[in-house]
Each structure stands twice: as structure tokens, then as C-alpha cells.
N, C-alpha and C positions, 0 to 999 in steps of 0.2 A: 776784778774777778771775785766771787762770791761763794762760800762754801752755805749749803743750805743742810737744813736740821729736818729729819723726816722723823714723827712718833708713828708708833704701830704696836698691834695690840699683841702679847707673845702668840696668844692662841689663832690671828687672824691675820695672816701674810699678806691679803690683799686689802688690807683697812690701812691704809697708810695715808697719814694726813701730817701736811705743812707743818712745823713747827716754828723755825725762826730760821734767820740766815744771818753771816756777818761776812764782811769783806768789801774791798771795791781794788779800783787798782791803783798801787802806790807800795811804798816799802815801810809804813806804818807797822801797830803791832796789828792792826785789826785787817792791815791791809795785806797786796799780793797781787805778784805780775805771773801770771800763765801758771798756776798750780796746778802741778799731774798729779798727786797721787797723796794718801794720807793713811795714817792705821794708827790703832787705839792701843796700848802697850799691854800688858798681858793682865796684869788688875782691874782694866778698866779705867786708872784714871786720869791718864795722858793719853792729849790727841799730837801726833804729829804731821805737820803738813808739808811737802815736800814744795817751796816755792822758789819755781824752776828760773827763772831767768832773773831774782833775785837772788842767786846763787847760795843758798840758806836754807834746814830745816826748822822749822816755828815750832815751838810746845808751849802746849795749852793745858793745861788745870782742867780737868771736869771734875765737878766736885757732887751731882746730883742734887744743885740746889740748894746745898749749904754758902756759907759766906767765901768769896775769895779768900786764897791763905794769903798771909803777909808776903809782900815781896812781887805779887802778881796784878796786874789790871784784870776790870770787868770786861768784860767785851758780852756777854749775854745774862742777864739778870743771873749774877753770881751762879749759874751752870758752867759757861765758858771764859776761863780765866786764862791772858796771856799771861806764861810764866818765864819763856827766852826765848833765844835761838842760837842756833850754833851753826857755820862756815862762813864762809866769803869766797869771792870773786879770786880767783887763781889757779896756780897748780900744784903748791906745796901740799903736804902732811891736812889734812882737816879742811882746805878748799874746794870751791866744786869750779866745773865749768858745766853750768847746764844741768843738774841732776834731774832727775824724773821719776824715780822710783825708789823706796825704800821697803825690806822686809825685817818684821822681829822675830828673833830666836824665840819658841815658845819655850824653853827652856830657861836661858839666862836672862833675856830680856835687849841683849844686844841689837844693837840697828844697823843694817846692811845697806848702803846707799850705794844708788848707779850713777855713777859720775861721769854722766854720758860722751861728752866735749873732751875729756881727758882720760879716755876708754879704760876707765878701771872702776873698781868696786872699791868702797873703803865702808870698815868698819868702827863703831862708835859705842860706847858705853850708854844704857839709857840714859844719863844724865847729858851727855852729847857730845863729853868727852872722845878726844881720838884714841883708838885701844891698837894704835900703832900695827895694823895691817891694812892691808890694799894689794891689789891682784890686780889682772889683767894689764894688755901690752897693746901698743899702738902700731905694733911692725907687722905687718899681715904675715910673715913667713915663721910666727911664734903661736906654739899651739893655743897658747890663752890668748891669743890675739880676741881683740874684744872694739868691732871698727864701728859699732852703734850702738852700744849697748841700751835697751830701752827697758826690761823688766826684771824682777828679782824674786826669787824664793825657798825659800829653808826649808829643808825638809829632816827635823831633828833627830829622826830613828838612826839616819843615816851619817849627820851630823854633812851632807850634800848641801849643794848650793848651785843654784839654778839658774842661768843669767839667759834671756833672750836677746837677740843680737837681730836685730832690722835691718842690718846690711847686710850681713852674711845668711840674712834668713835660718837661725840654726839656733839650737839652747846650747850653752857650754857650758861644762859641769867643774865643780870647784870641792875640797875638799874645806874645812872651818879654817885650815893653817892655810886657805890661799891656794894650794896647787892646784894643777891645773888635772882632772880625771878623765875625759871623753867628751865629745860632744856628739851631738844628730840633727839631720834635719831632714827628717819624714820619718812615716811611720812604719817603714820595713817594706814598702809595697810601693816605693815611688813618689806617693803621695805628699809632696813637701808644703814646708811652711812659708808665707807670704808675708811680710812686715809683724812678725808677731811683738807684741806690745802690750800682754798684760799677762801673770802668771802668780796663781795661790795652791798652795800645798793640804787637802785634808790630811791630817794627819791621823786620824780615826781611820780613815780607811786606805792612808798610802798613796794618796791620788795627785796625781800633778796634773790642775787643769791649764792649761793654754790660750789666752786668746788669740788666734789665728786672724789677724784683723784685717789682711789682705784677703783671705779666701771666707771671710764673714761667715766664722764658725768658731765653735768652740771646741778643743780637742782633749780629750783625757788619758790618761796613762798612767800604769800603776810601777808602783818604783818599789821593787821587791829584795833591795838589800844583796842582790848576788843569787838568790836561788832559782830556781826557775820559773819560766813565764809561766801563771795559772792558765788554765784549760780558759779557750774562748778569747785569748791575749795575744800580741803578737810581737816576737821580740823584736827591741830595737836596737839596744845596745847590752849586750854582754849578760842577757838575764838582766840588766838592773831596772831597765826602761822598758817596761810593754805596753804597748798601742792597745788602748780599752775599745774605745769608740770616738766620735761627736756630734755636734747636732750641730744647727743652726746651716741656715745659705740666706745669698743674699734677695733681700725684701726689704717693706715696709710691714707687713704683718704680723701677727700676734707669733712667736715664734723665731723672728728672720731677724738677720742683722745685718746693719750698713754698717761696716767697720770699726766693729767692734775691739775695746781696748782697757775695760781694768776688770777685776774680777772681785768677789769679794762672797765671804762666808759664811752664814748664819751658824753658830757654833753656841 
């Protein structure tokens, strides 16, 4: 598997050109078996890569072109520098089975991994340390029951936490201590969710977008803290969750999606 490197100009969104690429597949540091998901920590200068059936997060040094620090390998002309990795193959404290997704607290910096095989969430110190929490339950008749969990995301105002579930087709909400708050699946109007599997918080504007990957779209919703749904909105849960809109169906064309599945935000 191979993670690729795209430059692009600030001013020019559609001028995206190749940069470089590293990986293949194996449990090297440069390497990775079936990587789902990756996010750059809130300074910019750690990549985390989520390498899923190597049951392990990888962190990388970006250094913008300076010398590797001490303690790290090259992997891209001193830009991309391995620096660790943290889990293993299990079920205890800090192991994964299967992870696939991880979100960072824009706040503290914390890492939230979906430890999909072992239907809980656990959380990590940015260093990658275990900060001794983990949620969700594997007994379907438990409200955090969590029987696929495949996506994750923080929404700090709220100090919520967003977990999408592919089996239960549904998002189940989590407070930062792990409890378990509500969950929904559709938008108030019947309209349910289908294998969702990718989900990013703007936090400028409150938004929880959705990748809806079964109904090859994209859905938005704004999470308003408990007051009421804005005019044009449509509640979904308790005032916190209003149904905005989304776009996307399924195609081949400029616009359209074949099942669609991570998200990610120009910020």
C-alpha cells in the first residue's frame, strides 16, 4: 500500500500536482498493510497513519524540508521522517483489532482511534501513549453498543464525539469521559444512513459532515450545543443535531460518488 504526496498552490485548488509517494506492503517503517485513514496533528508537524490490519498507528516527522531529528529514519528527502508507532495485535489497554480510523482533539491534541474488531474507541496521548480511556460495548443490548464501528470525530465546542457505526448504520454520540449521550440514524424525515464510513467536524462553522457511503453522498449537519435548530435546519436529535443538506448520488461524473468514504478539510 502506498500513501502519495500531492503539492498545490494556496491560491489554486485545482493545480494539484504529484509530489512523491512512500510505502508498499509489509510492516516495515516505510511500509503498510490496508491503511484507512491518516491526519496531521494540530501544528502540522506529525503525520499519523492508521495501519489497519497491521494493527498499529505509525508517526512520521514532517519537518518541511529540514534534516530528519535524531532518533527518526528518512523515508522522503528529510520531509518525511519515521519517528514510532504505537499498538499491537490484541484486546488489552493500548491494542487494536483492526482500527481504521483516528480523530485529533483540536484542542489538546489527543488521538481518538476506532478499534473496530474490538467495538470500542480508545484514547491516546499525542505521543501515543494510552491516556487510560476507551468506550463502547460489544453486547448489542448496551446503549454504546458499537457492532462496526468505522469512523470518528471531535467536535471541541461541545467537547462530543462522533462515532459512525456500519452495522447499525447510525452515529453514536459520546461525551470526552467516554459516556455514552444519543445516537441517530437519519435525518428526521426517514432518510437513513447506509454503511457510513467517513466523518470530519468544521469547527468554524459547527458542521458535521458524513460520508453516507452506501447512499453515495455526502450529508451535513450542524451541532448546535443544545439550542435550537437554526431556521432552514432540521432537528434530529434534541436541538443538538440538525439536518443541513447534501449533495452527491450515485455516478461516474464530475460531482457523483461510487462509495464514497473519508473526508478531509482544507482549514
Amino acid at each position: 500500500m502506498i500513501l502519495s504526496v500531492f503539492a498545490f498552490s494556496q491560491f489554486s485548488f485545482a493545480d494539484l500536482s504529484f509530489s512523491d509517494k512512500f510505502g508498499s506492503v509489509g510492516d516495515d517503517n516505510d511500509e503498510f498493510d490496508k491503511p484507512t485513514d491518516l491526519a496531521i496533528s494540530n501544528d502540522g508537524k506529525k503525520l499519523y497513519v492508521v495501519d489497519s490490519k497491521n494493527d498499529r498507528i505509525k508517526t512520521y516527522d514532517l519537518t518541511g524540508g529540514n534534516n530528519c531529528p535524531s532518533g527518526t529514519d528518512e523515508i522522503i528527502d528529510d520531509e518525511v521522517c519515521f519517528d514510532d508507532d504505537f499498538g499491537s495485535s490484541g484486546s488489552g489497554d493500548g491494542r487494536f483489532d483492526i482500527p481504521t480510523d483516528l480523530a485529533i482533539d483540536k484542542g489538546n491534541g489527543d488521538i481518538y482511534v476506532v478499534d473496530s474488531d474490538n467495538n470500542r474507541v480508545q484514547r491516546f496521548q499525542p505521543d501515543g501513549d494510552f491516556d487510560n480511556l476507551e468506550f463502547g460495548s460489544s453486547s448489542s443490548g448496551d446503549d454504546e453498543y458499537l457492532g462496526t464501528p468505522s469512523a470518528i470525530a471531535v467536535h471541541r465546542s461541545s467537547n462530543f464525539i462522533y462515532v459512525a457505526d456500519s452495522s447499525t448504520d447510525s452515529i453514536s454520540v459520546f461525551d470526552d469521559d467516554g459516556d455514552f449521550q444519543f445516537s441517530f440514524d437519519d435525518d428526521d424525515a426517514g432518510d437513513e444512513f447506509k454503511d457510513p464510513s467517513g466523518m470530519i467536524v468544521d469547527e468554524s462553522e459547527d458542521i458535521l459532515y458524513v460520508a453516507d457511503t452506501g447512499n453515495n453522498r455526502i450529508r451535513m449537519f450542524e451541532l448546535t450545543d443544545g439550542d435550537n435548530c437554526p431556521s432552514g435546519t432540521d432537528e434530529v436529535v434534541n436541538d443538538e443535531v440538525c439536518f443541513v443538506d447534501d449533495f452527491g448520488s450515485s455516478g461516474s461524473t464530475d460531482g457523483k460518488f461510487d462509495e464514497p468514504s473519508g473526508l478531509a478539510l482544507d482549514e
